[in-house]
LUMVEX-571730 format. One line per 10 residues: for each residue x, y, z of C-alpha. Coordinates in Angstrom, 2 decimals, always signed. Layout:
N
X Y Z  ...
This chain:
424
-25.03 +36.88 -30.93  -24.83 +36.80 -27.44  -21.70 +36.32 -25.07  -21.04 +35.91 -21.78  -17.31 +36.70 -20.22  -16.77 +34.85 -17.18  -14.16 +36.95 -14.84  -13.82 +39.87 -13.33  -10.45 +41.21 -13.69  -7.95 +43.00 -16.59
-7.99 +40.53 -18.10  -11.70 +40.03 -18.55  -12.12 +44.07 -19.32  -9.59 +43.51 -22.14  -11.16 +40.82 -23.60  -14.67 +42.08 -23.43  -13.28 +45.32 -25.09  -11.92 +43.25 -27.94  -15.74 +40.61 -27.98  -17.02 +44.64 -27.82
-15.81 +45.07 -31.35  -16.61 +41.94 -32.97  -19.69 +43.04 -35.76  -21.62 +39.61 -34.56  -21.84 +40.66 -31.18  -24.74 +42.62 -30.10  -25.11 +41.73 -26.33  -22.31 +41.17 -23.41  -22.61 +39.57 -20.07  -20.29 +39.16 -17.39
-20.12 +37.49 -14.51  -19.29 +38.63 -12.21  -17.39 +41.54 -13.98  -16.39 +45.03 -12.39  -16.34 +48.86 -12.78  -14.60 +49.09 -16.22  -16.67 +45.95 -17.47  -19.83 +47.29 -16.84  -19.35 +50.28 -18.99  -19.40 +47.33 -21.87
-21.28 +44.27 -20.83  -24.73 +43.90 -18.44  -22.82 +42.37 -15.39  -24.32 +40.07 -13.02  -23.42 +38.59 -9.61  -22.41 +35.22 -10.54  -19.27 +33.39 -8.51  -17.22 +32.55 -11.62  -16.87 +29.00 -9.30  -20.43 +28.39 -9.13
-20.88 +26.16 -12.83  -24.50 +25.44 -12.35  -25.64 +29.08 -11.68  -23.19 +30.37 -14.59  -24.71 +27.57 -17.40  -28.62 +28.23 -16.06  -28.00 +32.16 -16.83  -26.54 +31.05 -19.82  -29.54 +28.98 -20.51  -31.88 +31.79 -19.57
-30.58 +34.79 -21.39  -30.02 +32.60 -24.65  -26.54 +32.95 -24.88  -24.75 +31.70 -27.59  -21.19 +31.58 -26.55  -18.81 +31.57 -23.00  -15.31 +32.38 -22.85  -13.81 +31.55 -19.53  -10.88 +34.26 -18.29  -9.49 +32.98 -14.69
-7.84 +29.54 -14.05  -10.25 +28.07 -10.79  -12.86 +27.78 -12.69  -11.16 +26.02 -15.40  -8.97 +23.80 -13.25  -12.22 +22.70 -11.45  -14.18 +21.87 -14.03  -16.71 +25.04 -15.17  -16.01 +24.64 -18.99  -17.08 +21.00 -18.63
-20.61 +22.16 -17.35  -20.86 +24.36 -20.52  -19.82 +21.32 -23.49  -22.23 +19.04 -20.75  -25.10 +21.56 -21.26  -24.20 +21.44 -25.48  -23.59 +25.48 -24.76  -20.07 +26.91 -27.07  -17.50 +27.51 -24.40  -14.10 +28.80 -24.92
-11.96 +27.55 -22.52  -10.12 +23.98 -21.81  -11.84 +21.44 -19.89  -10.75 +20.25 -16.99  -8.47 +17.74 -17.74  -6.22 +20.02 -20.40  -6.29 +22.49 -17.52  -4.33 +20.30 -15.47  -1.32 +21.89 -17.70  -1.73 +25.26 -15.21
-3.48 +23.32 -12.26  -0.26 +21.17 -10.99  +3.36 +22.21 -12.00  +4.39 +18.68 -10.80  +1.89 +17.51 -14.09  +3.61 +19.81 -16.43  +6.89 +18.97 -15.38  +6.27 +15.25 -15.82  +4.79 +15.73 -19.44  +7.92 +18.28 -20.57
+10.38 +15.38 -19.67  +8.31 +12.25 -20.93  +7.76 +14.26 -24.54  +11.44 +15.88 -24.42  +10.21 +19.62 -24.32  +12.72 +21.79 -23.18  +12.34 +23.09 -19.69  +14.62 +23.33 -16.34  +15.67 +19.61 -14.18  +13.26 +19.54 -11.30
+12.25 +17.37 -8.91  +9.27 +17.04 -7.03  +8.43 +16.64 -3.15  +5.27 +16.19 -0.98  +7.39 +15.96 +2.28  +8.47 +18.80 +3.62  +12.04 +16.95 +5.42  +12.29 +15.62 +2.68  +12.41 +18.63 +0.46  +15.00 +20.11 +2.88
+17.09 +17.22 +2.31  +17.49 +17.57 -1.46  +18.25 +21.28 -1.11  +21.05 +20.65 +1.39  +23.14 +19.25 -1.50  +21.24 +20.92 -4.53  +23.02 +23.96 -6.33  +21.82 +27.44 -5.51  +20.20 +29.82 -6.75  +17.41 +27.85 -6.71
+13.42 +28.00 -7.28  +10.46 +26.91 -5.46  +6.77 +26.23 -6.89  +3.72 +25.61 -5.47  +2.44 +22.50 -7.08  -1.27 +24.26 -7.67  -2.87 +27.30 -8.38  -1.71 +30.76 -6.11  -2.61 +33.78 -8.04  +0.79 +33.65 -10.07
+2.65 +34.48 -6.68  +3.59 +30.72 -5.39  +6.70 +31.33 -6.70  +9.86 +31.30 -4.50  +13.53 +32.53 -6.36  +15.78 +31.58 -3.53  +19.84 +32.34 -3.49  +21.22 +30.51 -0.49  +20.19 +27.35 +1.67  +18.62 +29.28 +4.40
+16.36 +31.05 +1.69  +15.25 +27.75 +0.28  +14.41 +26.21 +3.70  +12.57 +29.57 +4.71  +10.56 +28.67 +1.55  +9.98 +25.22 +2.23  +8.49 +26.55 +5.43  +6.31 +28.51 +3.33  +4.87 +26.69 +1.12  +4.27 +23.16 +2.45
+4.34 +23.88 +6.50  +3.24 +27.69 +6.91  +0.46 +26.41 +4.15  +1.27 +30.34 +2.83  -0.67 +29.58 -0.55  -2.97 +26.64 +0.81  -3.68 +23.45 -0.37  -1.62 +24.30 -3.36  +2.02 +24.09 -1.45  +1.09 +20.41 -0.62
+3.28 +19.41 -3.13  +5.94 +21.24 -4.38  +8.51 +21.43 -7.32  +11.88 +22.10 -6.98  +13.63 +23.86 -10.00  +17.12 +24.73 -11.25  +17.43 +28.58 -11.66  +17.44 +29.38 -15.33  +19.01 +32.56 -16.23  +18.50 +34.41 -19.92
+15.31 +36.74 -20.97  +11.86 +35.77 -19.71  +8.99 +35.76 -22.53  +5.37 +35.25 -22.55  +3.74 +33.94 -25.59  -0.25 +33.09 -25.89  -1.39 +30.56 -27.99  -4.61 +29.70 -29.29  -5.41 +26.14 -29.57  -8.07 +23.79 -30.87
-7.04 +20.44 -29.82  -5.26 +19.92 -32.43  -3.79 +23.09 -34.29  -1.86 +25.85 -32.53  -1.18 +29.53 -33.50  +0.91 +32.10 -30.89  -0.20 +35.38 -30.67  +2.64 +38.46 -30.55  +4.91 +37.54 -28.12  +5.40 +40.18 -24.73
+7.54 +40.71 -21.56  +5.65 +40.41 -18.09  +7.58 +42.48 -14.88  +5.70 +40.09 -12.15  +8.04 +41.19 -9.37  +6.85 +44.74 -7.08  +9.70 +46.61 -6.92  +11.43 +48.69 -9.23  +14.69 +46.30 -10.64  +12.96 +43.37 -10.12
+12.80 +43.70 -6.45  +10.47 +42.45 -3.96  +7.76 +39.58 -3.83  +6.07 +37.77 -6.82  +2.75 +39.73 -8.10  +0.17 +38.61 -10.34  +2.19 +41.31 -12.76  +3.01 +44.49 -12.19  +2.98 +45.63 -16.10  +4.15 +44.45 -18.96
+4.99 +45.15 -23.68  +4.86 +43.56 -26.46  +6.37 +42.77 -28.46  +9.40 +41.56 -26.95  +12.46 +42.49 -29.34  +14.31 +39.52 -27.75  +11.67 +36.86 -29.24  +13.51 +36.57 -32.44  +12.43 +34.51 -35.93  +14.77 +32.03 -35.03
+13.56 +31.68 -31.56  +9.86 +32.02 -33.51  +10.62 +28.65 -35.32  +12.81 +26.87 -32.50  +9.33 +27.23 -30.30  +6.83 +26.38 -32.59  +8.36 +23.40 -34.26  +9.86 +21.74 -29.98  +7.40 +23.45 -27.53  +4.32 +24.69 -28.60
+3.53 +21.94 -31.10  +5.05 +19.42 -29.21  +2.89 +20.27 -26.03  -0.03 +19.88 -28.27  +0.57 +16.93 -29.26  +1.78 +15.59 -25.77  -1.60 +16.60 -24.67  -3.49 +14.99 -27.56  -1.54 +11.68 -26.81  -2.07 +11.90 -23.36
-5.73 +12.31 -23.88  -6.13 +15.63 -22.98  -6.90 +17.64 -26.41  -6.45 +21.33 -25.34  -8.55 +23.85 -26.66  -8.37 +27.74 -25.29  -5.59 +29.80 -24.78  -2.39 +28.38 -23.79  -0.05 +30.12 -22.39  +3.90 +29.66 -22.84
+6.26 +31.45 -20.77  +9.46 +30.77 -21.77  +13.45 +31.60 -20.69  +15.65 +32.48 -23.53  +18.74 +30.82 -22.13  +22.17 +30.48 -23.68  +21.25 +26.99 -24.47  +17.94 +27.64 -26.42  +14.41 +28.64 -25.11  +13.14 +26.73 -22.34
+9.44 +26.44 -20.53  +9.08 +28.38 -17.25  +5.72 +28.09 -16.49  +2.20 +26.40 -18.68  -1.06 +28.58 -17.96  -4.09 +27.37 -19.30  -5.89 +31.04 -20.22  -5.11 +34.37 -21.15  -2.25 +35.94 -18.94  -2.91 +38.18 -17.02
-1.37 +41.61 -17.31  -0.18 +39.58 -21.10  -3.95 +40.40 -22.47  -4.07 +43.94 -22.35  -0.95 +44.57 -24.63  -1.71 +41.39 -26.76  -5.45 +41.95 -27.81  -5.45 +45.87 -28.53  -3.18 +44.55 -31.32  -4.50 +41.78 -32.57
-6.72 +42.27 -35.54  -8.89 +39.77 -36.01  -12.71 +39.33 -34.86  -11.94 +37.60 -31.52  -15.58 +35.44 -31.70  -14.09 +34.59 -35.02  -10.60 +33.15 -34.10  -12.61 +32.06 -30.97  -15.35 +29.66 -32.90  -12.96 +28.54 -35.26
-10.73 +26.65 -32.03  -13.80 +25.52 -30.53  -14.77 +24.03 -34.28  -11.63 +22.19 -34.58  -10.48 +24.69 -37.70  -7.83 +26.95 -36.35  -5.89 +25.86 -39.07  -8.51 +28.44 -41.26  -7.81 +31.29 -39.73  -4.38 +33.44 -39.91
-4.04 +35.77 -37.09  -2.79 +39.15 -37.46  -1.44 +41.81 -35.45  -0.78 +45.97 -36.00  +2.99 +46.75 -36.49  +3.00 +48.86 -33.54  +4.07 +48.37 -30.21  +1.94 +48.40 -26.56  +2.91 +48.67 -22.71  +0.47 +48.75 -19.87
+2.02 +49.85 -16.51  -0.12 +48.35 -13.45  -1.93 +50.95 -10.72  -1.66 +49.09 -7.47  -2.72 +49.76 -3.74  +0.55 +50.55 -2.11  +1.16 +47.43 -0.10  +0.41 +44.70 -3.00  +1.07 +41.93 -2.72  +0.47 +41.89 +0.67
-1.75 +43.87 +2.69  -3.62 +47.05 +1.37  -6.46 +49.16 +1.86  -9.82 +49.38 -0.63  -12.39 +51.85 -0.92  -10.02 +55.05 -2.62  -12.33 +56.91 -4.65  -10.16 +57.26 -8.34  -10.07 +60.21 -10.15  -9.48 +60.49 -14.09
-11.12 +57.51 -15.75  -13.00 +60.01 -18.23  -9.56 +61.23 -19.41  -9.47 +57.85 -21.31  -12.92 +57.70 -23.15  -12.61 +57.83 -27.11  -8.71 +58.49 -27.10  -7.19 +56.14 -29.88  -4.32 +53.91 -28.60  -5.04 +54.30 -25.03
-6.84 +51.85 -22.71  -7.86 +51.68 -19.00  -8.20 +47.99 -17.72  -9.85 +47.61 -14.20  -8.63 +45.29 -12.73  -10.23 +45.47 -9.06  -12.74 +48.60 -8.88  -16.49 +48.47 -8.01  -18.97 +51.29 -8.22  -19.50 +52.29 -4.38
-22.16 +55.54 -4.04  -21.80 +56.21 -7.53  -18.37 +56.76 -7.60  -15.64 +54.02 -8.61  -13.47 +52.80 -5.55  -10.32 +50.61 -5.96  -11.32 +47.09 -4.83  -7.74 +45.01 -4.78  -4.63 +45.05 -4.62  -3.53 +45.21 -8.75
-6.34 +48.43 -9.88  -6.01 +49.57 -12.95  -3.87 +48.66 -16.39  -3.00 +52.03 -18.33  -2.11 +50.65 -21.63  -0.77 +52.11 -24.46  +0.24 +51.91 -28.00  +2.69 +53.72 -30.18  +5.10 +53.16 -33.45  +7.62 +51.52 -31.37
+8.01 +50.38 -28.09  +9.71 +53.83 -26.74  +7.05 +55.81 -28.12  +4.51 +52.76 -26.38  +6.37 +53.17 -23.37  +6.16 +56.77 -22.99  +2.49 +57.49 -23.91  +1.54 +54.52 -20.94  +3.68 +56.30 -18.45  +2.20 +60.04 -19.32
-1.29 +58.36 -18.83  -0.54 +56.66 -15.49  -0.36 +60.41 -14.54  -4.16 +60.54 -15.65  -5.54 +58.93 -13.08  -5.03 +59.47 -9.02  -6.56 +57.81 -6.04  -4.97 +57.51 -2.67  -2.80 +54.90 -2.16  -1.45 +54.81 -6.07
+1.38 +52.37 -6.46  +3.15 +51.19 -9.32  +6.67 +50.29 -11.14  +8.88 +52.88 -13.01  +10.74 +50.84 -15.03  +8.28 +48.67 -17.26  +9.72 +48.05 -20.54  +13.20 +49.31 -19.46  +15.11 +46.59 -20.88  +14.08 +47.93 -24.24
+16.06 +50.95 -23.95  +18.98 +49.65 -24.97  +17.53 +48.06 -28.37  +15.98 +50.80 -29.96
């Protein structure tokens, strides 16, 4: 069969890597794909925003099934044009995408169907947003009602902090259209843990659970990032927090969705606080996350296309997923300056080291071929992932193979996974 992988990023590389193995796959496209991508998949210069150009080169090259990796092109509608066109697309439409598109949405449905989460409230005045803080407890945190990369995120620890964020978001317009509205949070303190879901409307399954690092800085300093590395499994996700999530969030979000006439089918992704009180939701994305993927999928294994199909078919509840009793970590190569501002065009050096070595994996994440060479082309560059026994041995084979690769300007964390250190 034939697939095409809308995205460009990690992400996308990860997941084409996995659609790569599937025995009923003998072509790949992606649009518009990168560096790493095209080593796997025929890619093609295709916005993934632009629905009508994506579903006629679907239409033209015969293919037989999409899977969708960002969250625009969900959120506006792109999976839509696919089920419109009768193509297979994997991938909510755009009404169960909502769940990522506006926090202020999610928020509503957690407290109307009692799924545990942090007291909010919500503003679309700016004064007015002020005004609430001036009495609200602190620390406190700030979201951007729509989508900003996974960085429209604001942890603030005093008054002047929030107000500086306020600023921000709704007056500085820092994140765009998406700070219009914003949500206003109680800080929720415990271990942070990212679990991905498939989902076919009706049935859910989670995937291994795994622990993103989304701030810069070593400790968990410095601004928000899309993720600056990540492991799974997380040894905090216990059984007991297994059951308490499937049986009050993950089903129960289904089902709010269903009854709200919004059947979900995709990915969807939890990421939830383990606080003293129980887990609670942090955040709904509507897709894969994003560095999540590359530590998920390498151990999943199942025949993606297979556990694909069967949510898009409505019969998740045939398939039973299954993951290697190992362990992964994938440490993120960044331009030095990410989040912010950064320079492209380094030539990197080392990408060979990685071809047919078992249990490692290099994820581009923004590289483009430039002269025949490939150049870093954002801010997050590269994923080094790898596996091991446990996630020590995981953690030290990523970091020896971060020392792989070199290109000027290399940037990353030196503490992914350290929290495991004192569990095993």
């Amino acid at each position: 069969m034939k697939v095409l992988v809308v995205g460009g990023g990690g992400r996308e590389h990860a997941i084409v890597r996995k659609v790569s193995e599937s025995k009923r796959v003998d072509k790949i496209y992606a649009a518009p794909g990168n560096a790493g991508i095209a080593e796997l998949a025929e890619c093609v210069d295709i916005s993934v925003m632009d629905a009508e150009k994506l579903v006629a080169f679907a239409k033209e090259k015969g293919v037989d099934f999409t899977i969708i990796g960002p969250d625009d092109p969900l959120v506006a509608g792109v999976a839509d044009a696919f089920t419109e066109a009768g193509m297979k697309v994997f991938g909510p439409s755009k009404k169960a995408a909502i769940l990522e598109g506006s926090k202020a949405f999610s928020k509503d449905l957690m407290k109307k169907y009692n799924i545990p989460s942090a007291a909010y409230e919500t503003f679309d005045n700016a004064d007015a947003a002020i005004e609430y803080l001036e009495t609200a407890k602190m620390p406190i945190v700030l979201k951007a009602d729509g989508l900003a990369l996974g960085k429209g995120v604001l942890i603030c620890n005093n008054l002047d902090e929030a107000k500086a964020g306020v600023k921000t978001l709704m007056l500085d317009k820092q994140f765009g259209s998406a700070g219009d509205r914003i949500v206003i949070e109680e800080f929720m303190t415990g271990r942070e843990v990212s679990v991905l879901c498939f989902c076919d409307g009706t049935h859910i399954k989670p995937m291994t659970s795994a622990q993103d690092h989304k701030r810069a800085k070593d400790g968990d300093q410095g601004l928000n990032t899309g993720g600056m590395g990540t492991f799974s499994p997380s040894p905090f996700y216990t059984d007991d927090v297994d059951k308490f999530c499937k049986e009050h969030i993950y089903q129960a979000t289904m089902d709010a969705m269903k009854a709200e006439g919004r059947d979900f089918t995709g990915v969807m992704f939890c990421g939830l606080m383990l606080t003293e009180d129980g887990p609670k939701v942090l955040e709904y994305n509507a897709r894969f996350g994003d560095p999540e993927t590359q530590v998920v999928l390498p151990r999943m294994k199942n025949d993606i296309i297979d556990v694909m199909e069967a949510c898009v078919d409505g019969r998740l509840s045939d398939i039973e997923l299954e993951f290697e009793d190992n362990a992964a970590v994938c440490v993120v190569l960044a331009s030095d300056g990410y989040p912010e501002s950064y320079e492209k065009g380094k030539v990197i050096e080392g990408l060979e080291r990685f071809d047919g070595v078992d249990g490692y994996y290099c994820f581009h994440a923004g590289t483009k071929l430039s002269d025949g060479r490939i150049v870093t082309n954002g801010g997050r560059v590269l994923g080094i992932t790898a596996t091991g026994e446990n996630l020590k041995k995981a953690r030290a084979n990523a970091y020896a193979a971060t020392e792989w690769i070199s290109f000027e300007n290399k940037y990353m964390r030196h503490d992914i996974g350290k929290a495991i250190d004192d569990i095993e």
